[in-house]
N, CA, C and O atoms as a printed pandas DataFrame, in Angstrom:
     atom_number atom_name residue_name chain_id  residue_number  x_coord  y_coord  z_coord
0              1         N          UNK        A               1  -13.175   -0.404    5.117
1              2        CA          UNK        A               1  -11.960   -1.181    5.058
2              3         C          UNK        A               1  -12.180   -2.460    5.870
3              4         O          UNK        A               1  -12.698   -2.356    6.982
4              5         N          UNK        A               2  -11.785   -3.783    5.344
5              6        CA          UNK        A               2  -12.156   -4.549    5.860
6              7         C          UNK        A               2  -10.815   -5.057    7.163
7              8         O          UNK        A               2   -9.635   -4.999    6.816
8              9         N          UNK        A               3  -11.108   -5.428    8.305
9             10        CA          UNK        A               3  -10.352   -5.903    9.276
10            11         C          UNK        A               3   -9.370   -6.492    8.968
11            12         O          UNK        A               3   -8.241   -6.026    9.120
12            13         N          UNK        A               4   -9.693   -7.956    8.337
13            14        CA          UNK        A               4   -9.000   -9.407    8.095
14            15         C          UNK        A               4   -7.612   -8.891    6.894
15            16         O          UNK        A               4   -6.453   -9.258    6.699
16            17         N          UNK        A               5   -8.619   -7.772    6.256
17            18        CA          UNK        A               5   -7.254   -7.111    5.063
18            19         C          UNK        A               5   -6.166   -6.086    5.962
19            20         O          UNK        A               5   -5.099   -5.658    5.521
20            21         N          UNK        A               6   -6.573   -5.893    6.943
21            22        CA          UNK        A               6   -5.606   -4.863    7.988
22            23         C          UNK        A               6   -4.819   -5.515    8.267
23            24         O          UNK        A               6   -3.602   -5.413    8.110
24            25         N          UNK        A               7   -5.559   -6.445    8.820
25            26        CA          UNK        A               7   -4.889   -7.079   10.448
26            27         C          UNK        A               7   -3.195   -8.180    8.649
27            28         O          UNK        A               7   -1.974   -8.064    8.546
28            29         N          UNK        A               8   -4.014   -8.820    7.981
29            30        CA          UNK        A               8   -3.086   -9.492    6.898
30            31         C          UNK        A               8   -1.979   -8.526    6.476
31            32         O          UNK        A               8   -0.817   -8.826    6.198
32            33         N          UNK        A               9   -2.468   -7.471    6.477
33            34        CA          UNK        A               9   -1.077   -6.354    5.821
34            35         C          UNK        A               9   -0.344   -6.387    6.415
35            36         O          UNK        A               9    0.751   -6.753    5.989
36            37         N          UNK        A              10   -0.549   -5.966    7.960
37            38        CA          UNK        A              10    0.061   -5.183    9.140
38            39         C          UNK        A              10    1.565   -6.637    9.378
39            40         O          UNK        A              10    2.616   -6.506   10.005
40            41         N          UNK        A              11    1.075   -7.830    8.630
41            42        CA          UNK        A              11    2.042   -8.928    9.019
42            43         C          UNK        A              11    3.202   -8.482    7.279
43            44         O          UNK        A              11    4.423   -8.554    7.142
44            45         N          UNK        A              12    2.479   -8.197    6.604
45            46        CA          UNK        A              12    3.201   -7.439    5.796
46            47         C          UNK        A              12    4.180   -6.544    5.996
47            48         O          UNK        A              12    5.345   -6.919    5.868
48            49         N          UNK        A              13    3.932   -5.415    6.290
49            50        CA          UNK        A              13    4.074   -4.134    6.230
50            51         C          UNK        A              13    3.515   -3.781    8.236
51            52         O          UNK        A              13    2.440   -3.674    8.826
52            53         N          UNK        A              14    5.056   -3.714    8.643
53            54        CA          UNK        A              14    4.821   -4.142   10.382
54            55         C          UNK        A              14    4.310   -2.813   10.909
55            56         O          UNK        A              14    3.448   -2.782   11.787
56            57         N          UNK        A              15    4.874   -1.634   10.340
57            58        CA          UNK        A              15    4.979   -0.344   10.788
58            59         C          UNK        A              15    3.742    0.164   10.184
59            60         O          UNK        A              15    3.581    0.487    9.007
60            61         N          UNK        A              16    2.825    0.196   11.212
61            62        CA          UNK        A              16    1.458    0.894   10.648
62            63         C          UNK        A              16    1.515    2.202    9.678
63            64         O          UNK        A              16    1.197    2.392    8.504
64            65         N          UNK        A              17    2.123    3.100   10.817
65            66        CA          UNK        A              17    2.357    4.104    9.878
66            67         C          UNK        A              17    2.754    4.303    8.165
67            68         O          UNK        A              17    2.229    5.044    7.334
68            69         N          UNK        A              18    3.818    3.392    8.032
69            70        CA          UNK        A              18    4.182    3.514    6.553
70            71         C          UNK        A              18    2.951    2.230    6.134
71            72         O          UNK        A              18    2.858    2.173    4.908
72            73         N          UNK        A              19    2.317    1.548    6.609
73            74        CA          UNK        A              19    1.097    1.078    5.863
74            75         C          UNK        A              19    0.090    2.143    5.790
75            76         O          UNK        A              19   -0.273    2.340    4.631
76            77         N          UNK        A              20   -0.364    2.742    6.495
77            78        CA          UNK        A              20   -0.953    3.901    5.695
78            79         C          UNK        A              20   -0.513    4.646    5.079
79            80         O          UNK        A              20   -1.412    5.200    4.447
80            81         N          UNK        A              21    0.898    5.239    4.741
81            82        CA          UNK        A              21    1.169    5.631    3.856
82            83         C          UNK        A              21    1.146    5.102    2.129
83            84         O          UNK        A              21    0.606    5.509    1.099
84            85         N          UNK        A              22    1.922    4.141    2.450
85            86        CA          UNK        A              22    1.553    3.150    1.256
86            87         C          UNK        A              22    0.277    3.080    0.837
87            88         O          UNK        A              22    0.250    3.480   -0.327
88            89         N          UNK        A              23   -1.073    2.688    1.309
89            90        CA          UNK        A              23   -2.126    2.420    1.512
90            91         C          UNK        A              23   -2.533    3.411    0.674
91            92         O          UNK        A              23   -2.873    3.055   -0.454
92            93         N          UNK        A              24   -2.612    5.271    1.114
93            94        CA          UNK        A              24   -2.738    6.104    0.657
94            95         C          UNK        A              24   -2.725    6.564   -0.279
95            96         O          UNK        A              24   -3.723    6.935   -0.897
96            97         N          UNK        A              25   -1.265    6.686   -0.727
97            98        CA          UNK        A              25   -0.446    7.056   -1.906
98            99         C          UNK        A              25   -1.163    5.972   -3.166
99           100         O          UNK        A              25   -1.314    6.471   -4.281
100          101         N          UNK        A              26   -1.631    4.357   -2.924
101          102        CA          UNK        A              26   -1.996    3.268   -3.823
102          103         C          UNK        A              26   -3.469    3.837   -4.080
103          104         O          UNK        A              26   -3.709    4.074   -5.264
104          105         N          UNK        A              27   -4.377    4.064   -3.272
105          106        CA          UNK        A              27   -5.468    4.475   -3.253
106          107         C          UNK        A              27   -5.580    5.645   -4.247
107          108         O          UNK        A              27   -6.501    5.596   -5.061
108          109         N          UNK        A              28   -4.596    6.867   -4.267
109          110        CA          UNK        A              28   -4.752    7.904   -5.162
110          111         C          UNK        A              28   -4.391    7.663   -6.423
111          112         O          UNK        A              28   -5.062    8.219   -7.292
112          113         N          UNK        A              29   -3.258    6.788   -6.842
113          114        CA          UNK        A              29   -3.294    6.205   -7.894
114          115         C          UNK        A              29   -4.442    5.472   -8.012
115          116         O          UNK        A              29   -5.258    6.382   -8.163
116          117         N          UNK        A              30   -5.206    4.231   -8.055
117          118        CA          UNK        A              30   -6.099    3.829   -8.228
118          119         C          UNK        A              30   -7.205    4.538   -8.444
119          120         O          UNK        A              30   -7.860    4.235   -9.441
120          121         N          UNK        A              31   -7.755    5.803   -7.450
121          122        CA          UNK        A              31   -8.627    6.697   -8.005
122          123         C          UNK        A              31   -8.931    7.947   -9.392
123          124         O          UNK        A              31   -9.869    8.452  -10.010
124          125         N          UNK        A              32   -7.039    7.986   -9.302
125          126        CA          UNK        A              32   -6.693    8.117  -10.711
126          127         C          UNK        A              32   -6.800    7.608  -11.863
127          128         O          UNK        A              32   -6.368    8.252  -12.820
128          129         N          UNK        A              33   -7.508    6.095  -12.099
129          130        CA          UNK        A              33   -7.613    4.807  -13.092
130          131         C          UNK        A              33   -6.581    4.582  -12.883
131          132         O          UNK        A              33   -6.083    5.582  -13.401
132          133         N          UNK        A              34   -5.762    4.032  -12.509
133          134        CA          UNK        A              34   -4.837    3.226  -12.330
134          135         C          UNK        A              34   -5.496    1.890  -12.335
135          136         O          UNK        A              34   -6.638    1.755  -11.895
136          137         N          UNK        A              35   -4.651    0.676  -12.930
137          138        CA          UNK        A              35   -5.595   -0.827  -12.936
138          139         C          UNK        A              35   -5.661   -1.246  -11.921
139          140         O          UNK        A              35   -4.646   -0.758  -11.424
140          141         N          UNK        A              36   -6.158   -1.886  -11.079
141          142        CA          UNK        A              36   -5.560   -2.995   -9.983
142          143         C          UNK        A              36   -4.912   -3.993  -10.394
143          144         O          UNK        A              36   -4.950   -4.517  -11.507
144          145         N          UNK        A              37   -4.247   -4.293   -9.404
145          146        CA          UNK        A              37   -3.106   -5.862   -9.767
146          147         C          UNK        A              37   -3.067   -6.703   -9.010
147          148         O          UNK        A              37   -2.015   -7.151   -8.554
148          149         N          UNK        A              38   -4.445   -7.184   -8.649
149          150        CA          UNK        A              38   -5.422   -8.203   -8.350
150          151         C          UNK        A              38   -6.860   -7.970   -8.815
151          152         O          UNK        A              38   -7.290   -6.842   -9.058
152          153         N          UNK        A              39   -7.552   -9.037   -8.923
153          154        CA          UNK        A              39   -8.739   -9.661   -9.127
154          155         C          UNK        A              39   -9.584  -10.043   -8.082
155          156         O          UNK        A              39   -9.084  -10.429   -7.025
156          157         N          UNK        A              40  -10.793   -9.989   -8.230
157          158        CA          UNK        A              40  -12.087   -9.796   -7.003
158          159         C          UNK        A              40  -13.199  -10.063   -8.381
159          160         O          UNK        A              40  -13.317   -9.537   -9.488
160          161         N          UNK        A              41  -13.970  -11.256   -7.586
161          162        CA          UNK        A              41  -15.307  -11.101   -7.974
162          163         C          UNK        A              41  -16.299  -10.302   -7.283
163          164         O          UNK        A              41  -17.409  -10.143   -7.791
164          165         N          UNK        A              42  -15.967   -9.740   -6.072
165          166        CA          UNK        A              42  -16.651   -8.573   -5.509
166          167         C          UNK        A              42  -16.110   -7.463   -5.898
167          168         O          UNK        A              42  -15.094   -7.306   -6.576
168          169         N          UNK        A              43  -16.884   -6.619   -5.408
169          170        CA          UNK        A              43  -16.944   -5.063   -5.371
170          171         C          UNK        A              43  -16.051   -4.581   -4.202
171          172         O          UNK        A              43  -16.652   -4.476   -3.133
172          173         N          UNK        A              44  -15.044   -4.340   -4.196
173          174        CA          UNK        A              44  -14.000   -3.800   -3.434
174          175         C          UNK        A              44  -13.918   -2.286   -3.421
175          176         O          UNK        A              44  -14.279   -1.512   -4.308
176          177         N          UNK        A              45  -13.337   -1.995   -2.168
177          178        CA          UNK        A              45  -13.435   -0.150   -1.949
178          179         C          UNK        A              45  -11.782   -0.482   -2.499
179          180         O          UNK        A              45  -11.205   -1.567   -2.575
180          181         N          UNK        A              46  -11.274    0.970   -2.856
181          182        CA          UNK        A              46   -9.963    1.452   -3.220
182          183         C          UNK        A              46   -8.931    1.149   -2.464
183          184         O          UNK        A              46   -7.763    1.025   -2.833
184          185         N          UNK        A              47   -9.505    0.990   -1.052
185          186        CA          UNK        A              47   -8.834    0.839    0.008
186          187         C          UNK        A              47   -8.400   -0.860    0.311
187          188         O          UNK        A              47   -7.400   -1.247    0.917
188          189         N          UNK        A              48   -9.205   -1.487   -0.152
189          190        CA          UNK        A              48   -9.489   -2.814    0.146
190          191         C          UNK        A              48   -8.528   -3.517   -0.629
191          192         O          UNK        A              48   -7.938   -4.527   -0.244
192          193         N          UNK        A              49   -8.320   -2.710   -2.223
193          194        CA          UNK        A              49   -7.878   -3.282   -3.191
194          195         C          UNK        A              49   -5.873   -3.163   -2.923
195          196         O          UNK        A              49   -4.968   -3.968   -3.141
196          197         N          UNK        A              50   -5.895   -2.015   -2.474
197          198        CA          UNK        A              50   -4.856   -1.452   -1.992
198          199         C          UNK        A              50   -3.860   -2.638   -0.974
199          200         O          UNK        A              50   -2.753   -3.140   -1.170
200          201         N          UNK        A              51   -5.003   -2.786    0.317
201          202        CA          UNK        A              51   -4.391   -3.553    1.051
202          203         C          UNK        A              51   -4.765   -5.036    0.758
203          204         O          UNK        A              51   -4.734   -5.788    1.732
204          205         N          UNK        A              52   -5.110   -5.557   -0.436
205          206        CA          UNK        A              52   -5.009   -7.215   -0.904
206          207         C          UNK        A              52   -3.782   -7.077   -1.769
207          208         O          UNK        A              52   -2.961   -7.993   -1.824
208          209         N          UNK        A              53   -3.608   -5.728   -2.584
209          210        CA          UNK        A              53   -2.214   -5.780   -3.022
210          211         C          UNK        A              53   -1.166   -5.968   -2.429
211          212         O          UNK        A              53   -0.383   -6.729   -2.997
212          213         N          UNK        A              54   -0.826   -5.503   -1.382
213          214        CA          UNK        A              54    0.288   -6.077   -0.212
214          215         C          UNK        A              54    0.291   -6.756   -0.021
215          216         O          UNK        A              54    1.270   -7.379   -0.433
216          217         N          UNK        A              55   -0.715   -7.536    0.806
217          218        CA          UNK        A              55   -1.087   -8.682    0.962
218          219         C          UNK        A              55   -0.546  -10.033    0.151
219          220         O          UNK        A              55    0.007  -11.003    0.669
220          221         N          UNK        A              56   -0.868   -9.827   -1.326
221          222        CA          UNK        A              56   -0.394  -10.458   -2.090
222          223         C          UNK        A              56    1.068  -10.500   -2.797
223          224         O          UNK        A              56    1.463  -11.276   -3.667
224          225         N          UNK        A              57    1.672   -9.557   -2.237
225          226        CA          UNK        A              57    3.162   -9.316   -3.027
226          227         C          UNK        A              57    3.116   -8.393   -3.831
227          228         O          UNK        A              57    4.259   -8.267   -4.270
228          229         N          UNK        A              58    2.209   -7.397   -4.454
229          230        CA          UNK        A              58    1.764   -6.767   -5.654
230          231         C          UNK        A              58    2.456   -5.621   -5.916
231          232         O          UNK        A              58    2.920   -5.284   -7.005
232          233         N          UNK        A              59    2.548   -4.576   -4.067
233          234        CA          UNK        A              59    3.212   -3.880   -4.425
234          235         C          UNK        A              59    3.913   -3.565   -2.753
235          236         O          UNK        A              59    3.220   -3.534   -1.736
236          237         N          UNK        A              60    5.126   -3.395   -2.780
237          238        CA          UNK        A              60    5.647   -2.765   -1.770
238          239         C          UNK        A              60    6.265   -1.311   -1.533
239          240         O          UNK        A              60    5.866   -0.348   -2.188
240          241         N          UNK        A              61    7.430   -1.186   -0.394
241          242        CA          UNK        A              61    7.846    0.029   -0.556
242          243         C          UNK        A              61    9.610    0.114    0.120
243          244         O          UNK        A              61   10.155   -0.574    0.983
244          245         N          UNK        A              62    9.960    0.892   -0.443
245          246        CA          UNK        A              62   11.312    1.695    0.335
246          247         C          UNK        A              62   11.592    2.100    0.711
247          248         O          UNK        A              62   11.298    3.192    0.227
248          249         N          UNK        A              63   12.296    2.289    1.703
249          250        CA          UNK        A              63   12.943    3.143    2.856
250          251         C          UNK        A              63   14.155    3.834    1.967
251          252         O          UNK        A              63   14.646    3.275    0.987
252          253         N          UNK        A              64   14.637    5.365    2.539
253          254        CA          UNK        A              64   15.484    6.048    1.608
254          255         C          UNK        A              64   16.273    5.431    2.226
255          256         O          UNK        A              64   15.659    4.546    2.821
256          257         N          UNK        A              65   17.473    5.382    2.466
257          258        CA          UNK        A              65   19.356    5.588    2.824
258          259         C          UNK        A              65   19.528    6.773    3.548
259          260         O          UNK        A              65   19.131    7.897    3.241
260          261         N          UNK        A              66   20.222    6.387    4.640
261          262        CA          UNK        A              66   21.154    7.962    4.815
262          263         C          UNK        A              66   21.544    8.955    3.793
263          264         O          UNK        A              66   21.570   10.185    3.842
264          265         N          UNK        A              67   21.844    8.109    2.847
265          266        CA          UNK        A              67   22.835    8.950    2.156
266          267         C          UNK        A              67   21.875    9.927    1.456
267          268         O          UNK        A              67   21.899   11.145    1.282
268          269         N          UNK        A              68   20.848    8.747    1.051
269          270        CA          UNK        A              68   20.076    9.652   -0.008
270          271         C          UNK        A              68   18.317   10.518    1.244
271          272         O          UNK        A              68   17.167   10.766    0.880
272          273         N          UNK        A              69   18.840   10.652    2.327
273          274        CA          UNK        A              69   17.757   11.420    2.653
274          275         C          UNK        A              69   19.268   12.588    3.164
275          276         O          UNK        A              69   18.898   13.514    3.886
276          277         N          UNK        A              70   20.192   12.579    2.972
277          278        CA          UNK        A              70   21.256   13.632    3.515
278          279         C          UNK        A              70   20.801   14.512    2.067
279          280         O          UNK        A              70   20.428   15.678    2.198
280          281         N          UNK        A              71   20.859   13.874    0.690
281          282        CA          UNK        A              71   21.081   14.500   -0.653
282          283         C          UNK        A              71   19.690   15.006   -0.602
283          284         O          UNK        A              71   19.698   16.237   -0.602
284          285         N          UNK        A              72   19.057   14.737   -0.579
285          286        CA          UNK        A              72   17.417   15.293   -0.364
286          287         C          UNK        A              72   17.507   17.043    0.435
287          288         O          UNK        A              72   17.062   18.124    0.050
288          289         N          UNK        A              73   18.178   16.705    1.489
289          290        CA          UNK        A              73   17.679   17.927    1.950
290          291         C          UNK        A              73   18.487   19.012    1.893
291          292         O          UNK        A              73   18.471   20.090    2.488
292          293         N          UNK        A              74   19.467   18.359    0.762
293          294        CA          UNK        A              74   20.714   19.669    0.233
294          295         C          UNK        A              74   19.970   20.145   -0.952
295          296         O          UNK        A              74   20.431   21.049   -1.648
């Protein structure tokens, strides 16, 4: 994983934690064939591709609601 793509997310996506989550969850799709939704003339790890997607706007994430983490655990 490259640094410069960390350290760029982390201004993204502030809360490390849910950047590795995100990170994760993108990675298993992708290892699944999933496309990427960015472009590289290099050879990028899963991981790399993952966090240039953030990076770039490509893909983000959501936080539940009260309401809907109350309905969740009924």
């Amino acid at each position: 994983m490259r640094d410069e793509y960390l350290k760029a997310a982390l201004l993204v996506i502030t809360d490390p934690n849910i950047l590795v989550n995100v990170v994760s969850r993108r990675v298993k799709q992708l290892r699944r064939g999933h496309r990427a939704l960015v472009e590289s003339l290099e050879k990028l790890s899963t991981e790399d591709i993952a966090l240039r997607e953030i990076i770039e706007g490509k893909i983000s994430y959501e936080m539940p609601t009260d309401l809907e983490m109350i309905a969740a655990q009924s």
